[in-house]
C-alpha positions, 0 to 999 in steps of 0.5 A: 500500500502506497500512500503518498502525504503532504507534510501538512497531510500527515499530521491533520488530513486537511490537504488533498490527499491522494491514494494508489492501493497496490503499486506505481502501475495505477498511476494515470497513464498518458495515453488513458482514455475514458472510453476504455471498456468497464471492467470485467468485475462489473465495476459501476464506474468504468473509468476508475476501476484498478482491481485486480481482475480488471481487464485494463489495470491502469486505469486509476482510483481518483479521489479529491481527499482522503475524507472522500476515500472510503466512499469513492470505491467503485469495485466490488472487489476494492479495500478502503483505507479504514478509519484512522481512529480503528486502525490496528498499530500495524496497520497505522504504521504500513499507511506512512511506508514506501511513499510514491516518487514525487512524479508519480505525485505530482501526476495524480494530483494533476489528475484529481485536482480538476475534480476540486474547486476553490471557494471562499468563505464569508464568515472567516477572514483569517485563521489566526482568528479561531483559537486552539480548541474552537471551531468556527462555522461558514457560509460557503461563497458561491454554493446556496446553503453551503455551510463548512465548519472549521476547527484548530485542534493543534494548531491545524486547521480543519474544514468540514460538514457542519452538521452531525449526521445522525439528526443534523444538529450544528457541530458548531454547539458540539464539544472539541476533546483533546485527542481530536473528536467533536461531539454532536451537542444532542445525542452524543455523536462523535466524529474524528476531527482529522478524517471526518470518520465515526468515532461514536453512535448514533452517527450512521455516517461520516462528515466530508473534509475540506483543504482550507487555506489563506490566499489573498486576505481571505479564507478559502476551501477546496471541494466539489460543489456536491460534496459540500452540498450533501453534508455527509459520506458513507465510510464503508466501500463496495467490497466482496467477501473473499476470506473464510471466517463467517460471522452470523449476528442475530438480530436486526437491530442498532448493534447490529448495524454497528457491528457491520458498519464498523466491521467493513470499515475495518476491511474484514473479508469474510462473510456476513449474514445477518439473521433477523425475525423482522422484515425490515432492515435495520432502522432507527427505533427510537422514531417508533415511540417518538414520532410513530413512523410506520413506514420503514422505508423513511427510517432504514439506515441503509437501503438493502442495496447498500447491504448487498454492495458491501456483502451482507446477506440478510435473512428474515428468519427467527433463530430458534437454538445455537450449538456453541460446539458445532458453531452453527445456528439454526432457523425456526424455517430448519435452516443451519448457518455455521459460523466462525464468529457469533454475534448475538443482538436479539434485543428485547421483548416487550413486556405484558400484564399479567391480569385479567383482559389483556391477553384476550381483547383486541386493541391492545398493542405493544410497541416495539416493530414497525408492525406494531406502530402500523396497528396501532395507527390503524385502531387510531384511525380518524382520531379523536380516539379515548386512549389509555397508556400503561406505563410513565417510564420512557416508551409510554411517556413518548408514544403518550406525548405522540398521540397527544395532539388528536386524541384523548390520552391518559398514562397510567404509572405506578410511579409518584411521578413519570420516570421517577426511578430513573430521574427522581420525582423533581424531575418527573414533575418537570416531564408530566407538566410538559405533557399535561400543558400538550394535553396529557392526563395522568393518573399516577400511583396506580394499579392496574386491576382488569381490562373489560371488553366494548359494549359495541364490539366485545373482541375488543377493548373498552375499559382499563380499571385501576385498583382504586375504582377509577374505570378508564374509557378506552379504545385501545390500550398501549403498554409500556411495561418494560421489556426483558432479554430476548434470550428464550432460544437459549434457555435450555443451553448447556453451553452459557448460563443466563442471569436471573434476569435473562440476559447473558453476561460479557467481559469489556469487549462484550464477548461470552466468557467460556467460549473462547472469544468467538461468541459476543452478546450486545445491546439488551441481552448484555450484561458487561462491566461499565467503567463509568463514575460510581461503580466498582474498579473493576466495573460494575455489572450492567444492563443497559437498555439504550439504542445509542450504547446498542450500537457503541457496543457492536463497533467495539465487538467488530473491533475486537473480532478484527483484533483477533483475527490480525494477532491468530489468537483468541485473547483479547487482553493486548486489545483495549476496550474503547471506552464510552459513557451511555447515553439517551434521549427522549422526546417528553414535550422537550427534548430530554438529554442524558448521560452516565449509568446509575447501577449503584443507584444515587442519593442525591440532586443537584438542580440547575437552571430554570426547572420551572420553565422546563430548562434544567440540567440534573446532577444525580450523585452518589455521595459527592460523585456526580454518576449521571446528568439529564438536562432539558434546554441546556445544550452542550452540558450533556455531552460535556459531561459524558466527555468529562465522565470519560476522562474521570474529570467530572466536577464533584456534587460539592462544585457544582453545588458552589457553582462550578461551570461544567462547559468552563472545565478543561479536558485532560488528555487522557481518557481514563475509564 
């Protein structure tokens, strides 16, 4: 691999950089031409293919940066480079090796720069202007709505997308960590500042990057109008499986989809193929409480087209048995799938109520697929429907907050105040006057007794009845009860032992202990040691039912498994675990952010800001040890606070107390969880 850099290239990535991926041969001959035939492989792309089976090999690979490399693939049969911040040290050092001549440079950079324009930017006159560790955002002159985002970080400068690509909060709130990654102010999405690549979910893709210099008094960038444009780059290329290893992961969730797109990137060969009992593809789940999108369509990651160009095989099946001897998994449709390495990411199963009429009448939904999101739109119908919630815990509180606009809804908890176990009765007072204000009505502390069927149709729903007398007109029931492991299909295995609560235990890097490193849990069925603020030196067990630390798990796993791989042999202890603070959101009126894990509980709350006007940060303390916070109208203190949690830098109860700024703390370098 050669891999020529400019001085300024190999230290921040802000210059073009260009790439040949075999030898001097793909360098653009003089004689090339663009009507050369398409390559054999079937390459989409005929003028840029240099693969291996192509039947004219030197025709070049062109890139404008290296920001755009692993996006710019055509070949089926092509590697990317991988994310500089998921490259094994042997890797690392073979990108710097055995550099092009300069003429060979100079040749492809006269190739690839005609593809590159220059553009200047209205709102920096000089970079001297942004001090180290901040960032600055621009209009782009001559691009309607371009917009760059330009960072120092060591006296570099970097130029790229604004936005985060999860939800398209402005990087520019976000927080700059001293070992060069920018936080998304909202939902804790990380990207490396030097390559634009993912460090950290939910971001389901990568920022673009930018030259940008000085030239005449002015700051310009160098780009494609449409790379500008579009904001972010997919950072897995076409590949093909060529090796032998088999990873089968179970599930079809947000793990899942860190695990492979994370997995690619790291250019692991062998195959892929993803087993899940739901015809979707993955999707962004926290959009079915949220927003009720039951249209997968609108909320798949990625379309099964992108899962076929990068070599994943997905099955619509239901895994009912694992033989961890045999390294097989078998099909409710009596099908086997030998593996050589597992992934299992089954998720959760809704929980029900155990008491009379639910479990027999009609109208009464769970909510987990977007086939329950579906049936629950249909009994909605034309609105104005009576609806009753059980449950004032996240799901119940959000999919009441949803149906609150057109219908009559009331949410039953048995709770002092919605979502008191994890955020304390203050703050669940907070939460319930936002939804009241939307039109919500409560009844709290409360016991369920009995469901009774409708005088007009006795198949279906037509009351729910408290404990206390209270007779609650329905027309449909949603619960949201809780959920449990996803782990029956393992019960009765002599190979693992479940906790009491279903789940299967794991080590740092989410693999099962017992067996060998070839068998990984993540998501809801994982119980592992988390390392944050408040738990034991060693971690403490945890079971964490977030989507955001589903998918941080599964790029961990795909780094592990790509660890095992390039050392031949099973054990991961030479491997660091990449550390990662939890983190999630809620949309409860407003928009409800929180960091941080509370397995030891907490005893204390400190209460920031203006809670009577629902603007708020909460600092949920265990002794003088701040474990979590939640803020509401507050942004970037969430996000600062995971960083600061990461780097065991978090300000103690008694500072922020006498009014320690946690956006004024400084972040040490080293991460220490």
């Amino acid at each position: 691999m050669h891999v020529p850099l400019s001085r300024g290239a190999r230290n921040s990535f802000s210059s073009p950089v260009f790439y040949s991926l075999s030898s001097p041969r793909h360098i653009l001959p003089a004689s090339y031409s663009p009507t050369t035939p398409r390559c054999r492989c079937g390459c989409r792309n005929s003028t840029t293919c240099s693969c291996s089976c192509c039947a004219h090999p030197t025709s070049p690979r062109r890139f404008t940066s290296a920001r755009s490399l692993s996006s710019s693939f055509p070949c089926s049969k092509s590697t990317p480079l991988p994310s500089r911040h998921l490259l094994l040290p042997a890797e690392k050092a073979s990108i710097h090796s055995r550099p092009f001549s300069s003429t060979q440079s100079r040749k492809l950079f006269h190739t690839t720069a005609k593809m590159a324009q220059e553009y200047k930017l209205k709102d920096i006159s000089s970079l001297a202007d942004i001090k180290e560790m901040d960032k600055v955002e621009s209009e782009v002159e001559g691009i309607e709505d371009g917009k760059v985002l330009v960072v120092n970080y060591e006296g570099q400068f970097h130029a790229m997308s604004p936005k985060c690509t999860h939800y398209g909060a402005p990087l520019k709130l976000g927080v700059v960590a001293p070992e060069g990654r920018i936080t998304c102010p909202w939902h804790g999405a990380c990207f490396n500042i030097s390559t634009g690549d993912v460090e950290d979910a939910p971001a389901p893709k990568a920022l673009h990057k930018f030259e940008v210099f000085e030239k005449d008094g002015a700051v310009y960038i160098k780009g494609e109008e449409s790379t500008i444009k579009s904001g972010q780059r997919d950072p897995v290329a076409r590949c093909s499986a060529s090796a032998p290893e088999k990873l089968v992961i179970v599930g079809g969730g947000s793990g899942t989809f860190g695990v492979v797109e994370a997995i690619r990137e790291l250019k692991y060969k062998g195959d892929i193929t993803i087993i899940s009992r739901e015809p979707n593809l993955p999707i962004d789940r926290t959009k079915l409480s949220k927003a009720l999108i039951s249209d997968p369509s609108k909320i798949e990651w990625r379309p099964r087209e992108w899962y076929e160009s990068v070599s994943v095989e997905t099955v619509t099946d239901e895994v009912t048995s694992v033989d961890f001897n045999k390294r097989t998994v078998a099909t409710k449709s009596g099908k086997t799938y030998p593996y050589t390495k597992l992934v299992l990411a089954t998720g959760g199963v809704p929980r029900t109520l155990p008491v009379e009429g639910f479990n027999d009448l009609g109208n009464i939904f769970l909510l987990r697929f977007v086939t329950d999101v579906q049936s629950i739109l249909k009994a909605v119908g034309e609105k104005n429907k009576k609806i009753v919630v059980v449950g004032s815990s996240f799901i119940g509180m959000e999919v009441g907050n949803a149906l609150a606009k057109d219908n009559d809804v009331t949410i039953v908890g048995q709770e002092k105040a919605p979502m008191e176990r994890v955020l304390g009765e203050e703050v669940g007072r907070i939460i319930q006057g936002n939804l009241e204000k939307a039109g919500v009505k409560f009844k709290l502390q409360a016991g369920v007794a009995k469901a009774t069927p409708s005088s007009s149709d006795s198949s279906k729903v037509g009351a729910v009845h408290l404990n206390d007398g209270t007779v609650l007109g329905a027309d449909l029931v949603i619960l949201g009860v809780g959920v449990r492991p996803a782990t029956d299909f393992l019960k009765n295995n002599q190979a693992i032992t479940l906790e009491n609560d279903g789940s299967i235990r794991t080590d740092e890097h989410f693999a099962v202990p017992g067996l060998d490193n070839h068998v990984f849990a993540i998501g809801d069925i994982a119980t592992y040691p988390y390392h944050g603020p408040g738990t034991d030196p060693k971690g403490t067990l945890t079971r964490i039912e977030h989507w955001n630390v589903a998918q941080n798990a599964g790029r961990g796993v795909a780094r592990a498994i790509v660890h095992s791989l390039a050392n031949s042999a099973s054990s991961l202890q030479s491997l660091k675990p990449k550390a990662f603070i939890p983190i999630f959101w809620s949309a409860v009126g407003a928009q409800l952010r929180y960091c941080g894990n509370t397995p030891n509980g907490w005893d204390s709350l400190v209460l920031k800001g203006e809670p009577e006007n629902a603007k708020f940060a909460a600092y949920y303390c265990k002794g003088d040890t701040v474990v979590a916070v939640a803020t509401m109208g507050m942004d970037p203190i969430m996000v600062k606070c995971a960083e600061l949690m990461r780097r065991k830098n978090m300000p103690s109860k008694s500072q922020i107390e006498s009014g320690v700024d946690v956006l004024k703390v400084g972040l040490p370098e080293g991460v220490k969880i």
